[in-house]
KEKE-3310 file (N, C-alpha, C; in steps of 0.2 Angstrom, whole numbers, plus 5000, padded with zeros to 4 digits):
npx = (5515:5511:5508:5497:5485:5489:5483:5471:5467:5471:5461:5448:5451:5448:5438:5427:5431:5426:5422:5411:5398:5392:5402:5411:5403:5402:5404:5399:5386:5379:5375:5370:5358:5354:5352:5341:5332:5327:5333:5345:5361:5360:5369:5370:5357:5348:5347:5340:5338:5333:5327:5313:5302:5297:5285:5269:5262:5257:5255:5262:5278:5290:5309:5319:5318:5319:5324:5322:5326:5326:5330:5331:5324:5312:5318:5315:5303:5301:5306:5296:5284:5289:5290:5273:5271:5277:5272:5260:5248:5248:5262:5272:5272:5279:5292:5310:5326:5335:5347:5351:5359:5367:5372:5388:5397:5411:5414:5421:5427)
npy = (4993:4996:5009:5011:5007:5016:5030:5027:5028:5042:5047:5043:5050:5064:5064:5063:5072:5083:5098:5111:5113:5124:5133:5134:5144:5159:5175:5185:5176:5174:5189:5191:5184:5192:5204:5200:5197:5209:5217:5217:5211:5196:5192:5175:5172:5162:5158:5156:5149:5142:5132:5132:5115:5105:5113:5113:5115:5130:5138:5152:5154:5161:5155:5154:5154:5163:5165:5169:5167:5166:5155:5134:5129:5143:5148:5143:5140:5154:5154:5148:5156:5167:5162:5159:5174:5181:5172:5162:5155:5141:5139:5136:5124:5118:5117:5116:5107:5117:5127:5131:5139:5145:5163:5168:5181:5186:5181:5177:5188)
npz = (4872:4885:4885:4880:4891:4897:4894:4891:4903:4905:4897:4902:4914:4911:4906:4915:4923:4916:4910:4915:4903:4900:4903:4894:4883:4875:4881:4870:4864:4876:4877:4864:4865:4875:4869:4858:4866:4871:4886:4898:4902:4917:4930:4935:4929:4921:4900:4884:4871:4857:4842:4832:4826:4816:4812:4806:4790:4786:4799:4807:4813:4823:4819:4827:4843:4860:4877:4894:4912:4932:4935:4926:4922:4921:4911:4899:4899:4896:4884:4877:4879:4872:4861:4857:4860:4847:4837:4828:4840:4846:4843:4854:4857:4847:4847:4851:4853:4861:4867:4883:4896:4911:4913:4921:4926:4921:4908:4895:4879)
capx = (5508:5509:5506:5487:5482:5489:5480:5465:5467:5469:5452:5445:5451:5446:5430:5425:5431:5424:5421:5402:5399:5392:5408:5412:5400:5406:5399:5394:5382:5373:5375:5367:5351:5349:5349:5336:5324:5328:5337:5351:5367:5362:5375:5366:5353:5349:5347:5339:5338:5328:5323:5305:5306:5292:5280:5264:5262:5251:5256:5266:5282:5299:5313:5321:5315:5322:5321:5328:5322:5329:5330:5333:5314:5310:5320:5313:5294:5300:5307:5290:5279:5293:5286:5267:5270:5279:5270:5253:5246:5252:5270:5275:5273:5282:5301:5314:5332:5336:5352:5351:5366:5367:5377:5392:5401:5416:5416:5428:5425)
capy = (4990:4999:5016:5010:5008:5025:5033:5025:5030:5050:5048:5045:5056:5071:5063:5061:5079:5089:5107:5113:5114:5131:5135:5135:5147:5163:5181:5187:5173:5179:5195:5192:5183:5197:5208:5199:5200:5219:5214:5217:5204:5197:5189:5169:5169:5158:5161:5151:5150:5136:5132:5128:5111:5103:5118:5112:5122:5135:5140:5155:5152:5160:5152:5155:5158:5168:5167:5172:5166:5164:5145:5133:5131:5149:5151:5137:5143:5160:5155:5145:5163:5171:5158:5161:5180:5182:5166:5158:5156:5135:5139:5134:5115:5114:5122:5111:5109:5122:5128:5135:5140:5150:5167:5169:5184:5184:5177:5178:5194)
capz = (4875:4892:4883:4878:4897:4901:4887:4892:4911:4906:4893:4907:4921:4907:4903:4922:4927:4913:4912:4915:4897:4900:4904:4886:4880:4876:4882:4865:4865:4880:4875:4857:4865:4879:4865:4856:4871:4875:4893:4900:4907:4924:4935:4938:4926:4913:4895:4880:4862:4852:4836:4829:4823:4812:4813:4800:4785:4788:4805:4808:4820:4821:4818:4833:4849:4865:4885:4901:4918:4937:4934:4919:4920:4919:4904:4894:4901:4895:4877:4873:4878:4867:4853:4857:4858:4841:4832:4830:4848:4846:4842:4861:4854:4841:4852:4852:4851:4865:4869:4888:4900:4915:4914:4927:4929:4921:4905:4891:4877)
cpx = (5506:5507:5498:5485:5484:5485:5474:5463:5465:5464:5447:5444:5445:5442:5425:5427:5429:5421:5413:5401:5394:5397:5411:5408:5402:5402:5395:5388:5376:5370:5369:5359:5349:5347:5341:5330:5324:5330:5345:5354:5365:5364:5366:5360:5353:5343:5346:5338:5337:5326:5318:5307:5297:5285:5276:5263:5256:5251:5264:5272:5286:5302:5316:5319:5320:5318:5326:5324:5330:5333:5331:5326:5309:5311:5318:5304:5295:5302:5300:5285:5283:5290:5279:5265:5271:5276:5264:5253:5248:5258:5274:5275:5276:5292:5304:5321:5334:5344:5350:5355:5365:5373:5380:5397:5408:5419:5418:5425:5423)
cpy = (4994:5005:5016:5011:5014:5030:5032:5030:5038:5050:5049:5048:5065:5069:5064:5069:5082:5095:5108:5116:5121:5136:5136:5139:5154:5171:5182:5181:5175:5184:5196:5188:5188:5202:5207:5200:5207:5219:5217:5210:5203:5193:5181:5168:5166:5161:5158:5153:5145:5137:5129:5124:5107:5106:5115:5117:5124:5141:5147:5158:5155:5155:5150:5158:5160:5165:5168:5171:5162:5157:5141:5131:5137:5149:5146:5140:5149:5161:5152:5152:5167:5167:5160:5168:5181:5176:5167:5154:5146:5134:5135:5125:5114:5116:5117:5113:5115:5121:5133:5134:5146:5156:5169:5174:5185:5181:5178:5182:5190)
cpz = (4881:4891:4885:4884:4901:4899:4888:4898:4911:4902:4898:4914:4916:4907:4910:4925:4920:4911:4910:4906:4896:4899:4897:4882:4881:4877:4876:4864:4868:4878:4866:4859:4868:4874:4862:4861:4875:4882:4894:4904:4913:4927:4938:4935:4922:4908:4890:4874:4860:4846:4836:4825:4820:4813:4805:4796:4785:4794:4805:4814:4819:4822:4822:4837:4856:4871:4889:4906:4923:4936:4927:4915:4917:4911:4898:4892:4896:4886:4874:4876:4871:4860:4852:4856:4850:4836:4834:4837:4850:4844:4846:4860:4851:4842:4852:4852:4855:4868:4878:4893:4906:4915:4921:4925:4926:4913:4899:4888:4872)
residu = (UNK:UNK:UNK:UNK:UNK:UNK:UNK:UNK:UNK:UNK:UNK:UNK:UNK:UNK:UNK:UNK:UNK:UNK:UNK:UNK:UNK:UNK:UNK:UNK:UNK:UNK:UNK:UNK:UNK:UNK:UNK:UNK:UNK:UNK:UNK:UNK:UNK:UNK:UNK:UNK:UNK:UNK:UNK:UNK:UNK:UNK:UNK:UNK:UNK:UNK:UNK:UNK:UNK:UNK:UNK:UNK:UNK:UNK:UNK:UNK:UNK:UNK:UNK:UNK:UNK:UNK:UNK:UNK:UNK:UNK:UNK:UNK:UNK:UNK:UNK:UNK:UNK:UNK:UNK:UNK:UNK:UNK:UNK:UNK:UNK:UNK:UNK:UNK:UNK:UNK:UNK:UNK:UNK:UNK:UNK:UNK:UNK:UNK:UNK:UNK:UNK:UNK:UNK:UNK:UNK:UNK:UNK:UNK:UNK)
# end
């Protein structure tokens, strides 16, 4: 019985210190959306990828959209132009579901 309350105790030290879940993303990742937006890797920026989610039939959206900005701002700002640019000029509404992570220097191959 005395196990349960120790078992509990370490769930929650790991739950409570857990790793910046950025932290867990792996270069190629990065490396596969700087690609898509013709960029190069830079040390502290952030980096986004979204899918288009209940785009109306008619309208033409990619699938996935790209961005990259100073901030976590920027690159949200800069994946809904990346939608506007390559889609019908209302794309930027219909972006959802975004993955965005800031690249650090270092991180695994």
């Amino acid at each position: 019985m005395e196990l349960f309350p120790a078992t509990l105790l370490v769930l929650l030290v790991l739950l409570a210190t857990a790793l910046d879940e950025s932290g867990c993303v792996i270069r190629a990742w990065f490396v596969a959306v700087a690609a898509k937006l013709g960029v190069k890797l830079i040390k502290n920026a952030y980096y986004a990828r979204c899918n288009t989610r209940y785009v109306p039939p008619g309208m033409n959206c990619p699938g996935v959209v790209f961005g990259m900005g100073w901030t976590h701002g920027q690159a949200q700002s800069a994946e809904r132009a990346y939608a506007r640019l390559f889609g019908d000029s209302q794309c930027d509404r219909y972006v959802g579901h975004c993955q965005i992570y800031r690249f650090k220097k270092g991180r695994g191959k």
